[in-house]
PADREN-407378 format. One record per atom (N, C-alpha, C, O): residue in three letters; x, y negated, z negated. Coordinates in steps of 0.05 Angstrom, whole numbers, padded with zeros to 5 digits, always signed. Layout:
BEGIN
alaXYZ
...
This chain:
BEGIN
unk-02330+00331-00341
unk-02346+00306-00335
unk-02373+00313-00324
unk-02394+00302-00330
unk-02370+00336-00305
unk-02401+00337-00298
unk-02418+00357-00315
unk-02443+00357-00312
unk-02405+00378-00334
unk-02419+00383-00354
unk-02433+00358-00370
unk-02456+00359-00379
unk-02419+00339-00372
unk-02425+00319-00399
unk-02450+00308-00383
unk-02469+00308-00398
unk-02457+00296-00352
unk-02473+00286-00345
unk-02489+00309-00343
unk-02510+00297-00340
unk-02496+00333-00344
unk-02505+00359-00337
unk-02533+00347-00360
unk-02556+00342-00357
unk-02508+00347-00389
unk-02520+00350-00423
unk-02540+00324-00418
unk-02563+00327-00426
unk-02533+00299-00407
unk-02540+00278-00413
unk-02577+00274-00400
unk-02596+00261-00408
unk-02574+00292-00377
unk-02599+00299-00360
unk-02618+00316-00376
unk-02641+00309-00378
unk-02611+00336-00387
unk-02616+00354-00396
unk-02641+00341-00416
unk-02666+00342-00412
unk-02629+00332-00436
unk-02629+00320-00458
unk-02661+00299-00465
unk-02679+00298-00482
unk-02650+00284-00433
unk-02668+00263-00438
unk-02699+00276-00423
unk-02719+00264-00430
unk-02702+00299-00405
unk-02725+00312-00399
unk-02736+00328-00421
unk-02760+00335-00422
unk-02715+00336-00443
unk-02723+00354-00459
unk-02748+00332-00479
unk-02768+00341-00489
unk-02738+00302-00480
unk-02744+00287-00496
unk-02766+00273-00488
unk-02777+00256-00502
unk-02772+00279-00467
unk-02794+00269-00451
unk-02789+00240-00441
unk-02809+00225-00440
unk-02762+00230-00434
unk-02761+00201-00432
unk-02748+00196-00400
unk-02725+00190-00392
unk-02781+00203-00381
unk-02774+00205-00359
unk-02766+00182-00345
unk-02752+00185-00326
unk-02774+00160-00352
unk-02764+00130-00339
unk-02739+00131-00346
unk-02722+00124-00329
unk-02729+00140-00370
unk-02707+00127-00377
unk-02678+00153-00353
unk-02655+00149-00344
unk-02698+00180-00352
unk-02675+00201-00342
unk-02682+00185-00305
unk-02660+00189-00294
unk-02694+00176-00292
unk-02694+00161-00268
unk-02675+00140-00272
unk-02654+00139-00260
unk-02680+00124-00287
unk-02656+00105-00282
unk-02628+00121-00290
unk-02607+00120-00277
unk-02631+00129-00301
unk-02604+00151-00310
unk-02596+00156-00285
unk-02574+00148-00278
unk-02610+00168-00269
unk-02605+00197-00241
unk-02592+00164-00219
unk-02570+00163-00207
unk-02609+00148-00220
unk-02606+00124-00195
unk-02576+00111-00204
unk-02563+00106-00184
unk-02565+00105-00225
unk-02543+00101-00236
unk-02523+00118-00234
unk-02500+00111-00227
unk-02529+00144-00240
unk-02509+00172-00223
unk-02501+00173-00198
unk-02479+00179-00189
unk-02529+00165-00183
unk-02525+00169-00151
unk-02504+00141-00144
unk-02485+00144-00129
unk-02512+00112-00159
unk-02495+00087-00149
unk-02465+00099-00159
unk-02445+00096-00145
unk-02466+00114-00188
unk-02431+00112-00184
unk-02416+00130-00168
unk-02391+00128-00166
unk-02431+00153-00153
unk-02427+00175-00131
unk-02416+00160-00112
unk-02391+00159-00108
unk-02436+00144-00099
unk-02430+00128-00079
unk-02403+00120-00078
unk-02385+00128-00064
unk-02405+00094-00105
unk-02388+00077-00107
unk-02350+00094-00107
unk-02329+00084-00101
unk-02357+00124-00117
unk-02333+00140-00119
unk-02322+00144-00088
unk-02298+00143-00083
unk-02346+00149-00067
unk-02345+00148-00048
unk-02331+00142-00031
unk-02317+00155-00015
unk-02340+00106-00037
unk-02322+00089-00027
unk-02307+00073-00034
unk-02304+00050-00025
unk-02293+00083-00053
unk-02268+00079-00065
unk-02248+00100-00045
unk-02228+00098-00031
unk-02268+00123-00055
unk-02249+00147-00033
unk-02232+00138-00009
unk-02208+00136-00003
unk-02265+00130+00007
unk-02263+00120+00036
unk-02240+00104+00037
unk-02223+00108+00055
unk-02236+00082+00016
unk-02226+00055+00015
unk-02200+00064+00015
unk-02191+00058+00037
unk-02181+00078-00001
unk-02163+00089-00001
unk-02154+00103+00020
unk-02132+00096+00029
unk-02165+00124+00031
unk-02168+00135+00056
unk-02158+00122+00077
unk-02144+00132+00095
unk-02165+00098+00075
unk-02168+00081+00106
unk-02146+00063+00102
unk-02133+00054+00121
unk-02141+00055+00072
unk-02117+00042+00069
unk-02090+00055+00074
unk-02070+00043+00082
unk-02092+00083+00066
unk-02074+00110+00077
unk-02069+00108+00105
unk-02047+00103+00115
unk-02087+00111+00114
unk-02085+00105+00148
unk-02069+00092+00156
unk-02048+00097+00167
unk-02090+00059+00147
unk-02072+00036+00164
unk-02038+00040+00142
unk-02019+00047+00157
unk-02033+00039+00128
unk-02000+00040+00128
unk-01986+00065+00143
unk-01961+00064+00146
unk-01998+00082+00150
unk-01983+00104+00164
unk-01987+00096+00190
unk-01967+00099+00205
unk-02009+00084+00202
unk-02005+00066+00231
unk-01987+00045+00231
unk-01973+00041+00251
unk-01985+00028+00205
unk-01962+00012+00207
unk-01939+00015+00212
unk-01924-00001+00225
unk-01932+00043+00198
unk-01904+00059+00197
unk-01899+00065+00229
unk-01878+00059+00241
unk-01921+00078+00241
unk-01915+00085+00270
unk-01912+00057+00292
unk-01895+00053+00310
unk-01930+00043+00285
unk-01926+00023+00302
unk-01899+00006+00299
unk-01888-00003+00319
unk-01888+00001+00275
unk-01857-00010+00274
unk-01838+00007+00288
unk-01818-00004+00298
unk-01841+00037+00289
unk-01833+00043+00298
unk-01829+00046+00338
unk-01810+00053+00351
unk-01857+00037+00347
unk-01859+00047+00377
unk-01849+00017+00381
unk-01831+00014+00397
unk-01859-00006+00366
unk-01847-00025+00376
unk-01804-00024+00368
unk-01787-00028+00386
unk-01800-00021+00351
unk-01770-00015+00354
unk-01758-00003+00378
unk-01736-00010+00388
unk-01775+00017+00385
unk-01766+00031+00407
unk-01769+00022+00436
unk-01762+00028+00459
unk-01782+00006+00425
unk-01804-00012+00458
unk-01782-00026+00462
unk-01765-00022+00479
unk-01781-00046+00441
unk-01764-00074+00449
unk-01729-00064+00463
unk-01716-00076+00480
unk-01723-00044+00452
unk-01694-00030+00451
unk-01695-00020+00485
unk-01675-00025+00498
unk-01711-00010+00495
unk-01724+00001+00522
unk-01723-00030+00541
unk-01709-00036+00560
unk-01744-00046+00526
unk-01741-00071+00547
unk-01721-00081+00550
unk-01719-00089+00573
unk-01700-00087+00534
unk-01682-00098+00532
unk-01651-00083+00550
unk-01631-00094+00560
unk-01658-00060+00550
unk-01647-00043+00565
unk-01655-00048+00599
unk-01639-00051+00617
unk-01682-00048+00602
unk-01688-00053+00623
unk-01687-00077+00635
unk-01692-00081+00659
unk-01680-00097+00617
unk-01675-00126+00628
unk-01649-00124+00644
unk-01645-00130+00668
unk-01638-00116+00631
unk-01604-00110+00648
unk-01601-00097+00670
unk-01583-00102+00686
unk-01614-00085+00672
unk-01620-00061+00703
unk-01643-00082+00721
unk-01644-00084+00746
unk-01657-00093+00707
unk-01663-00110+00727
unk-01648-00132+00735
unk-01650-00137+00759
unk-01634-00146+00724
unk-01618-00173+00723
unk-01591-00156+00745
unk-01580-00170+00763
unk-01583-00127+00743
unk-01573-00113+00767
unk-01576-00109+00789
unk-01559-00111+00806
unk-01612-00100+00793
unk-01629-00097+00817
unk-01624-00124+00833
unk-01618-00124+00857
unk-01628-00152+00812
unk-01629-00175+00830
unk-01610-00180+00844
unk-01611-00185+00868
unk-01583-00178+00824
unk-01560-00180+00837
unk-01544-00171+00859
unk-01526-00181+00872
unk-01563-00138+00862
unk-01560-00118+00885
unk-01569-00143+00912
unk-01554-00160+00923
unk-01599-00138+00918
unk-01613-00152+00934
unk-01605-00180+00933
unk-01615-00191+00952
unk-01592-00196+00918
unk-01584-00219+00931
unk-01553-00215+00947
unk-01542-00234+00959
unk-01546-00198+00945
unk-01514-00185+00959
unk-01529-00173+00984
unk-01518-00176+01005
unk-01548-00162+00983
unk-01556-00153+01012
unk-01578-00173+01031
unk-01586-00173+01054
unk-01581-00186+01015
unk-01591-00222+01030
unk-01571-00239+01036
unk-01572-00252+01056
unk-01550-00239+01018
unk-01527-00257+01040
unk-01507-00237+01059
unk-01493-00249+01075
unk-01506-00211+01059
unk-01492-00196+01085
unk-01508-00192+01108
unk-01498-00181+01128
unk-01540-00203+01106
unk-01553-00192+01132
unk-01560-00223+01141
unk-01570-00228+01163
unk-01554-00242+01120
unk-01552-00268+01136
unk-01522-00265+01156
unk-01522-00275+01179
unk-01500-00254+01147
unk-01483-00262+01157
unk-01481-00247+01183
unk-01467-00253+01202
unk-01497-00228+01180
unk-01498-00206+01206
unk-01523-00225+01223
unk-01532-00215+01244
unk-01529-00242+01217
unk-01547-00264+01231
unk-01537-00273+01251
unk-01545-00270+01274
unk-01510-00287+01239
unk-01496-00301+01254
unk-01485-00287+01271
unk-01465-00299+01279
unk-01487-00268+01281
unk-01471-00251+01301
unk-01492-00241+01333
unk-01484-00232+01355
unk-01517-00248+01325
unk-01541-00247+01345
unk-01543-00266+01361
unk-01538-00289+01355
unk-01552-00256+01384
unk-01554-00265+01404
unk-01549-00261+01433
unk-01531-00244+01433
unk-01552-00265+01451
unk-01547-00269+01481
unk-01515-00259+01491
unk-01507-00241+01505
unk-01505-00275+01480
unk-01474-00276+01487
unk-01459-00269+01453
unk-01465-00280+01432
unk-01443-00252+01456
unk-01433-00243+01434
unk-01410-00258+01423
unk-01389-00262+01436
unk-01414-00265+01399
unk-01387-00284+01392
unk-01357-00260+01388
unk-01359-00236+01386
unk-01334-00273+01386
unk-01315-00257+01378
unk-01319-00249+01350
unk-01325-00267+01334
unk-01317-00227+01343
unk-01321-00215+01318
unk-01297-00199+01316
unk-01284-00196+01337
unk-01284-00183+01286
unk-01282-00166+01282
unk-01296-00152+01277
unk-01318-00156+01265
unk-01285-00123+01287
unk-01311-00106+01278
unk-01306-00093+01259
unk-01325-00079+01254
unk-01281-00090+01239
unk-01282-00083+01201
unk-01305-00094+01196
unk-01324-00082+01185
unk-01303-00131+01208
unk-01321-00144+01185
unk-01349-00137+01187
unk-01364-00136+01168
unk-01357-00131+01216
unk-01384-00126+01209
unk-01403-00097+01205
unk-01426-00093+01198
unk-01379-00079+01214
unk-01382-00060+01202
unk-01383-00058+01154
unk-01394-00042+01140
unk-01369-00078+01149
unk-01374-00083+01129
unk-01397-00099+01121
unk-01407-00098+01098
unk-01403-00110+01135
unk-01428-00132+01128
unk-01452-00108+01127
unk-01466-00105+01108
unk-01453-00095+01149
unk-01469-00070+01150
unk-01467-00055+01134
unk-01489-00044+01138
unk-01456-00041+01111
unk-01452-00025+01091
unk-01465-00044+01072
unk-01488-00038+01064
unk-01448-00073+01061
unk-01470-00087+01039
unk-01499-00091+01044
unk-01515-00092+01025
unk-01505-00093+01067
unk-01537-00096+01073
unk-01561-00069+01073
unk-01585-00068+01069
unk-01544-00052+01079
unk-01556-00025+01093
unk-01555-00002+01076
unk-01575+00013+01073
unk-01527+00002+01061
unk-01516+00022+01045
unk-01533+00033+01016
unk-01538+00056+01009
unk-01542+00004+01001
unk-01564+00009+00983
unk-01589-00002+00989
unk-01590-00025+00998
unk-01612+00013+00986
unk-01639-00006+00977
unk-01634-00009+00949
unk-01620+00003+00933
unk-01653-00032+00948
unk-01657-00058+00924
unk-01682-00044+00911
unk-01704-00053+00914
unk-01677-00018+00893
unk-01698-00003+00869
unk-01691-00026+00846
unk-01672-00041+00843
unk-01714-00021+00832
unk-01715-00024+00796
unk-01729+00004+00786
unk-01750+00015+00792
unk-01709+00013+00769
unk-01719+00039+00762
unk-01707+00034+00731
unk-01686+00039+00720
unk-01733+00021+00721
unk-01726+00015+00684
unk-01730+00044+00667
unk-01741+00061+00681
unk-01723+00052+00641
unk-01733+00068+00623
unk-01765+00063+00625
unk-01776+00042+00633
unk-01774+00081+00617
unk-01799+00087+00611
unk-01814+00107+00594
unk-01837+00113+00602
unk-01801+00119+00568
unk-01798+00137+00558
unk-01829+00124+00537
unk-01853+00130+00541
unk-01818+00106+00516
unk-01830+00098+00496
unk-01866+00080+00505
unk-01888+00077+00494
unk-01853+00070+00533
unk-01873+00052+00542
unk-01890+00072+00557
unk-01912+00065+00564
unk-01879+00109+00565
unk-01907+00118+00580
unk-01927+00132+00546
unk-01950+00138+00542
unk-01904+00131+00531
unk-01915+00138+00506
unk-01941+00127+00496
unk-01963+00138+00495
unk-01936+00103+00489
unk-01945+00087+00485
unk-01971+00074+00498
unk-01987+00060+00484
unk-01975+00079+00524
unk-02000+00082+00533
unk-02019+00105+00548
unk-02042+00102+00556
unk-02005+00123+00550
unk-02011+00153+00553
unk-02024+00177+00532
unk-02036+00198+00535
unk-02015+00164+00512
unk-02019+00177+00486
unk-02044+00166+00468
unk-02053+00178+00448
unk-02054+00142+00477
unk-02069+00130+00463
unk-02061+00116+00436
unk-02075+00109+00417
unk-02035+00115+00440
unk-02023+00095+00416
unk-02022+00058+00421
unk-02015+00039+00406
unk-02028+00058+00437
unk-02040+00021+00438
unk-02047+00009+00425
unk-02040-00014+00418
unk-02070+00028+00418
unk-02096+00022+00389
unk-02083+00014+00377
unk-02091-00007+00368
unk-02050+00021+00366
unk-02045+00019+00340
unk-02036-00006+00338
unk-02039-00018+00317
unk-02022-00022+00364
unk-02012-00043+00361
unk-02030-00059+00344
unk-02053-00052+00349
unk-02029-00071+00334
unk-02043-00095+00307
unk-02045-00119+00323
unk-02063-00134+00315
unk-02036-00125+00340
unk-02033-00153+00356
unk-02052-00158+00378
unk-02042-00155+00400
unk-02076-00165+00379
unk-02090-00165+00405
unk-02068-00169+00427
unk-02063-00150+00441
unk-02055-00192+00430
unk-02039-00208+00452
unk-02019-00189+00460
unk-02012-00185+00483
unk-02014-00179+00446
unk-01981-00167+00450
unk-02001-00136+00464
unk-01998-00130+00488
unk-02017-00123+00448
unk-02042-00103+00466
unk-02034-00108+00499
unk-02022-00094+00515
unk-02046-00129+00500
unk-02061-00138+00525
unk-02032-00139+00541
unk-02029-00128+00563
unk-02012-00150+00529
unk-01984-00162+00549
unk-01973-00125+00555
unk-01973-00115+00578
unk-01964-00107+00525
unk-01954-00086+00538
unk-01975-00076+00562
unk-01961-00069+00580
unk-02000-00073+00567
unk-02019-00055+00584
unk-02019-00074+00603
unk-02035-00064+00618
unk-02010-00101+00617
unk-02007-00114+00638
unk-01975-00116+00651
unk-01967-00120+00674
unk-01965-00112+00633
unk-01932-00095+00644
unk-01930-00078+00671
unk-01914-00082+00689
unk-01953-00053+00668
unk-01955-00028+00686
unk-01963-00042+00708
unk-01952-00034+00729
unk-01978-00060+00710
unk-01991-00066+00735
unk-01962-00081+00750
unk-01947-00071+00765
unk-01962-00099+00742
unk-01927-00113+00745
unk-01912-00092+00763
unk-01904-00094+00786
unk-01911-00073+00748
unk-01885-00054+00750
unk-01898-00037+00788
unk-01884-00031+00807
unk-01925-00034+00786
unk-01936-00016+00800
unk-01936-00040+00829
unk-01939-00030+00851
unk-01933-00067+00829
unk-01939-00085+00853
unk-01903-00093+00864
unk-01898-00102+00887
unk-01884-00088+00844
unk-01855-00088+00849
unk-01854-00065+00863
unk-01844-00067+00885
unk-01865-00038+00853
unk-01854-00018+00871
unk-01869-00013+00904
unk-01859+00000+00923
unk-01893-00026+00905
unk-01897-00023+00927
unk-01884-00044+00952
unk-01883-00038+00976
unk-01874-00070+00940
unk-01860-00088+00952
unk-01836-00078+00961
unk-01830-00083+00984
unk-01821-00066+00947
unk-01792-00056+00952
unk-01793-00029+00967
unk-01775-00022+00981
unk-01823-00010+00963
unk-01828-00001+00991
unk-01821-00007+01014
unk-01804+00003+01028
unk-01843-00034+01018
unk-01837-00044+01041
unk-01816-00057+01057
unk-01812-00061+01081
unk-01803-00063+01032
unk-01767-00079+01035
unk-01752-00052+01045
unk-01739-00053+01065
unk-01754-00030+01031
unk-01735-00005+01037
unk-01745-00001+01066
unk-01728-00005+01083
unk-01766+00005+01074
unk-01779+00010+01101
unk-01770-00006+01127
unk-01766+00000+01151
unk-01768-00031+01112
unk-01755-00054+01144
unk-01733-00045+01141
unk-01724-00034+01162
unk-01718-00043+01123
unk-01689-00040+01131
unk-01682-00019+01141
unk-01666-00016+01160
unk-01695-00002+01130
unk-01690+00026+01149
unk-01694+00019+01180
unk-01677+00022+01197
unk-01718+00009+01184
unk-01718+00008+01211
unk-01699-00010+01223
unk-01692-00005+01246
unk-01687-00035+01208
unk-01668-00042+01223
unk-01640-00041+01228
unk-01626-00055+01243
unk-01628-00010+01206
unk-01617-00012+01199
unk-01604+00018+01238
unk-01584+00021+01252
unk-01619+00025+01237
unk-01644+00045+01260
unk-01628+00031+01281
unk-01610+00045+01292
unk-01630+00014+01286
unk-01610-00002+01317
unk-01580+00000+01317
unk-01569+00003+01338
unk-01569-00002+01297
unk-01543-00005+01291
unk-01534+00036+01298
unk-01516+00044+01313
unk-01547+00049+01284
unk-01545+00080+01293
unk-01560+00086+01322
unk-01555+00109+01329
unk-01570+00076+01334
unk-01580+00083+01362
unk-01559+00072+01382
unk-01557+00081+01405
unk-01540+00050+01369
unk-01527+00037+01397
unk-01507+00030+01383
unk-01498+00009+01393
unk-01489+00038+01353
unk-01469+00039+01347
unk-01459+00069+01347
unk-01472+00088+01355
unk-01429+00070+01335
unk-01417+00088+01336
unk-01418+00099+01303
unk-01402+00085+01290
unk-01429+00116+01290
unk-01423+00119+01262
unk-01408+00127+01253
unk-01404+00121+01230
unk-01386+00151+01273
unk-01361+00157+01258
unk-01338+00131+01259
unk-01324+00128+01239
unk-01333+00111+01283
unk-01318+00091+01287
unk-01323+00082+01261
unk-01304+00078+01246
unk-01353+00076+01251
unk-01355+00059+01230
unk-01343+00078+01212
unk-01320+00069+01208
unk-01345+00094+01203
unk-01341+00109+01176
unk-01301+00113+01178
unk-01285+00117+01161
unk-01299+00108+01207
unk-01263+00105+01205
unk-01247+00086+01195
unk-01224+00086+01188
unk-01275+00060+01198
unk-01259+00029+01185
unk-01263+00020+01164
unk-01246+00006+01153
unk-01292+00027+01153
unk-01297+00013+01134
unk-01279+00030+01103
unk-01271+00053+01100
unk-01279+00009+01088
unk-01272+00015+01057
unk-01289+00041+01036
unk-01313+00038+01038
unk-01285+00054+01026
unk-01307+00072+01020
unk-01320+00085+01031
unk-01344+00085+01027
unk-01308+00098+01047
unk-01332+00111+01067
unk-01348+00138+01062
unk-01368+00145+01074
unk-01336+00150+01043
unk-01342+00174+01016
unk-01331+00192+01038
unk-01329+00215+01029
unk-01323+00192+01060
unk-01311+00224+01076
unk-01295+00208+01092
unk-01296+00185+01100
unk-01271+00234+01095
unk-01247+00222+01116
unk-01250+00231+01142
unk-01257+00253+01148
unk-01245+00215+01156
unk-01255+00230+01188
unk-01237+00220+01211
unk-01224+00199+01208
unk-01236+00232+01230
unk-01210+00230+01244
unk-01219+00211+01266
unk-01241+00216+01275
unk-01206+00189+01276
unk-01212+00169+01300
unk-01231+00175+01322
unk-01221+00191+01339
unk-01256+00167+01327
unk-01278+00177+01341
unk-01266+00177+01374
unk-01249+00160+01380
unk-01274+00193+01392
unk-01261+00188+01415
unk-01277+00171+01444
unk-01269+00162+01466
unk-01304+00173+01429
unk-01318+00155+01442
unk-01307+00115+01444
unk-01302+00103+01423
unk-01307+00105+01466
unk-01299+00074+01461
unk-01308+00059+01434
unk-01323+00068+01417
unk-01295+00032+01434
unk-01309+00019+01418
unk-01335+00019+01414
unk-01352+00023+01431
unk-01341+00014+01386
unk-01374-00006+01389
unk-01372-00031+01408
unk-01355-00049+01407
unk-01394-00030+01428
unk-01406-00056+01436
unk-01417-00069+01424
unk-01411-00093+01427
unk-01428-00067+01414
unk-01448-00072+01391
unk-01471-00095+01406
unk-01472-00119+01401
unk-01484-00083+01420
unk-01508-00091+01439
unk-01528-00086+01423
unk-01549-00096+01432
unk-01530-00070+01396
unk-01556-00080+01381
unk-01561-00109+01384
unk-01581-00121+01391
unk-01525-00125+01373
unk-01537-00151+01365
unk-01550-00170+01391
unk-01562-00191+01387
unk-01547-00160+01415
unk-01563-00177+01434
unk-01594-00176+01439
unk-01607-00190+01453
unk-01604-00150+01419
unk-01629-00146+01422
unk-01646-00168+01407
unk-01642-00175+01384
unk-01668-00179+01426
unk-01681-00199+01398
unk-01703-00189+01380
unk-01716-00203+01364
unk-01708-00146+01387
unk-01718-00148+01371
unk-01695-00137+01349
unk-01705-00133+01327
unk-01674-00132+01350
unk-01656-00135+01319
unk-01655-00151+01302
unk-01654-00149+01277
unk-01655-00177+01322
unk-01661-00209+01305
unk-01677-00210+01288
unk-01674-00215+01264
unk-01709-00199+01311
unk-01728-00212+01291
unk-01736-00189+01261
unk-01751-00189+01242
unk-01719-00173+01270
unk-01727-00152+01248
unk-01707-00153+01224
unk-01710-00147+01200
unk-01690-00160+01235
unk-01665-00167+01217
unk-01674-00185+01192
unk-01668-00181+01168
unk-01693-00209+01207
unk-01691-00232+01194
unk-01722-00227+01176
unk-01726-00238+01155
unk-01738-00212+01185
unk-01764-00205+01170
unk-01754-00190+01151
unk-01764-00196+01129
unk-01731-00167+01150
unk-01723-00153+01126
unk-01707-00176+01112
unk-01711-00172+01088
unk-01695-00193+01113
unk-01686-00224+01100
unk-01699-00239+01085
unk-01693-00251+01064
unk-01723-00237+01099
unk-01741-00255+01089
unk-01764-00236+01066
unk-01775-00247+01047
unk-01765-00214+01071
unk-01785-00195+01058
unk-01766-00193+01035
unk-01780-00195+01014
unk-01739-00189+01027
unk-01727-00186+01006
unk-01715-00211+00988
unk-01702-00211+00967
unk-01726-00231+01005
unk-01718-00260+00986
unk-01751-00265+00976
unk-01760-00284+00963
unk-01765-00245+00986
unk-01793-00259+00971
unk-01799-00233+00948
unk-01817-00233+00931
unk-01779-00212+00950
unk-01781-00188+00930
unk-01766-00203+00910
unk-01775-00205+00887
unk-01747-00214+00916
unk-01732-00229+00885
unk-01751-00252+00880
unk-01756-00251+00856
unk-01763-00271+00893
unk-01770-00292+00880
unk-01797-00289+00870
unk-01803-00304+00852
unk-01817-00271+00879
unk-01839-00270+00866
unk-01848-00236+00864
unk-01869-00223+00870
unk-01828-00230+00855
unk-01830-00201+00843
unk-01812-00198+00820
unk-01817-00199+00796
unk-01788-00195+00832
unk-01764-00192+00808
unk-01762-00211+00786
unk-01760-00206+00762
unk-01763-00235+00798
unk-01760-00260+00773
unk-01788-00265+00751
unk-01790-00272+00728
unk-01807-00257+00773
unk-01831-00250+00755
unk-01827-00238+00736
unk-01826-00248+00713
unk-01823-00214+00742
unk-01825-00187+00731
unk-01803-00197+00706
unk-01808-00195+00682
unk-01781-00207+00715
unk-01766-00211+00689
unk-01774-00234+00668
unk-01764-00235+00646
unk-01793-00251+00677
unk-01806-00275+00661
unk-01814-00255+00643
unk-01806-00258+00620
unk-01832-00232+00648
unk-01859-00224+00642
unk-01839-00208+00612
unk-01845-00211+00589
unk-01825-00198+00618
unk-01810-00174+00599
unk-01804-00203+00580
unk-01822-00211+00566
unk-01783-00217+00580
unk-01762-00231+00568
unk-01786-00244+00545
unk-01778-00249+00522
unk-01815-00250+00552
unk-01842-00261+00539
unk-01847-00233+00523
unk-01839-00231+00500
unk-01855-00218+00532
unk-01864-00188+00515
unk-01840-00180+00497
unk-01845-00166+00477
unk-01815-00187+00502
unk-01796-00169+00488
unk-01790-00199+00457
unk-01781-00197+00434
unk-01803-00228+00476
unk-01806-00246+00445
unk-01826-00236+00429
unk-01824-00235+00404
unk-01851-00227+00446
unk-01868-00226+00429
unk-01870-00191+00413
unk-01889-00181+00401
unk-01851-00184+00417
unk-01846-00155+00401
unk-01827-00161+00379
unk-01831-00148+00359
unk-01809-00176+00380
unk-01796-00183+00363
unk-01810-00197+00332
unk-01805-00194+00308
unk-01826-00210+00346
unk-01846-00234+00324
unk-01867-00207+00312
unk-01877-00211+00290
unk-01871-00188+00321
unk-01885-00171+00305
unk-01876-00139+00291
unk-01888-00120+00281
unk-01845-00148+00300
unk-01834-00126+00273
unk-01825-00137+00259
unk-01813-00158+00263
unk-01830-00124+00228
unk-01825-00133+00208
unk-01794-00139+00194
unk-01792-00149+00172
């Protein structure tokens, strides 16, 4: 082919028919071009279906991740609302004058409140992928863009909250070991993960609970973890249960 255009040039200089070998040459150069960008055109159409291919795929893997992580959160909540009603009930035991108690029970009430902090620790495999890697771009979806890369921030204002939730409790958890007995406890309660032989020190008094600052600390870690579920956790699960519709609506 480019011999034949070679001959065709050739030909027409030999013939002296220089207007006609310019338009010739300007018609060579437009169908160069135009080969060009056909090239290009193909090229780019290559592309975007091999971005398509990847992106069905990160979203398959996304939604499968969130959906996973919905459950571990819908866990987390369930944790922290079990350790919001055992440190209410260890509420009721404060004060001045000490009511009659058993002390199994509140040695148990103390284990549900104290024993775990209230983490969310979702997968994050596909989703650090996914924005670490610079594969975002690929998403096709402005909205759904914007919702996975506002996820992290979400994720990054839960964990500093539950910081601060893990931190009170520690500290109030801090009175109960300064002026309780921990092996007595670990002799009564259910699960205690080690067996240990009857402490020989007296009962617990349990004169934490007359302290008011146990009260008030008691009731600030109460109150700090009913505001981690209601405008963190439930958030946070609005926010997924919306992103994991709108991942769905964009695989094919």
């Amino acid at each position: 082919m480019i011999k034949f255009f070679r001959k065709i040039r050739q030909r027409l200089l030999t013939d002296n028919k220089f207007s006609k070998y310019v338009l010739y040459a300007i018609g060579e150069i437009v169908l160069v071009v135009i080969g060009i960008l056909i090239a290009l055109q193909i090229n780019n159409w290559n592309e975007e279906q091999k971005n398509k291919v990847i992106e069905q795929q990160l979203l398959t893997s996304l939604l499968l991740e969130l959906e996973t992580n919905l459950t571990i959160l819908t866990a987390t909540i369930e944790t922290n609302t079990e350790i919001i009603k055992n440190c209410i009930t260890i509420g009721k035991f404060t004060g001045p004058s000490l009511p009659v108690l058993s002390e199994k029970e509140l040695s148990q009430n103390m284990v549900g409140a104290f024993k775990y902090a209230s983490r969310y620790i979702p997968n994050q495999g596909t989703y650090n992928e996914i924005n670490n890697s610079g594969k975002l771009s690929i998403i096709s979806d402005p909205s759904l863009r914007k919702a996975i890369s506002e996820l992290q921030s979400q994720l990054e204002l839960v964990k500093i909250q539950e910081n601060a939730v893990t931190e009170r409790g520690a500290y109030t958890h801090q009175f109960f070991i300064n002026n309780g007995n921990f092996r007595r406890h670990l002799d009564i309660i259910e699960d205690a993960l080690i067996a240990v032989e009857p402490s020989r020190f007296p009962n617990n008094d349990f004169t934490f609970l007359e302290k008011p600052e146990f009260e008030s600390n008691l009731y600030i870690f109460i109150v700090m973890s009913i505001n981690l579920n209601k405008n963190f956790y439930l958030p946070l699960e609005e926010q997924s249960k919306r992103l994991i519709a709108q991942i769905r609506q964009n695989i094919e």
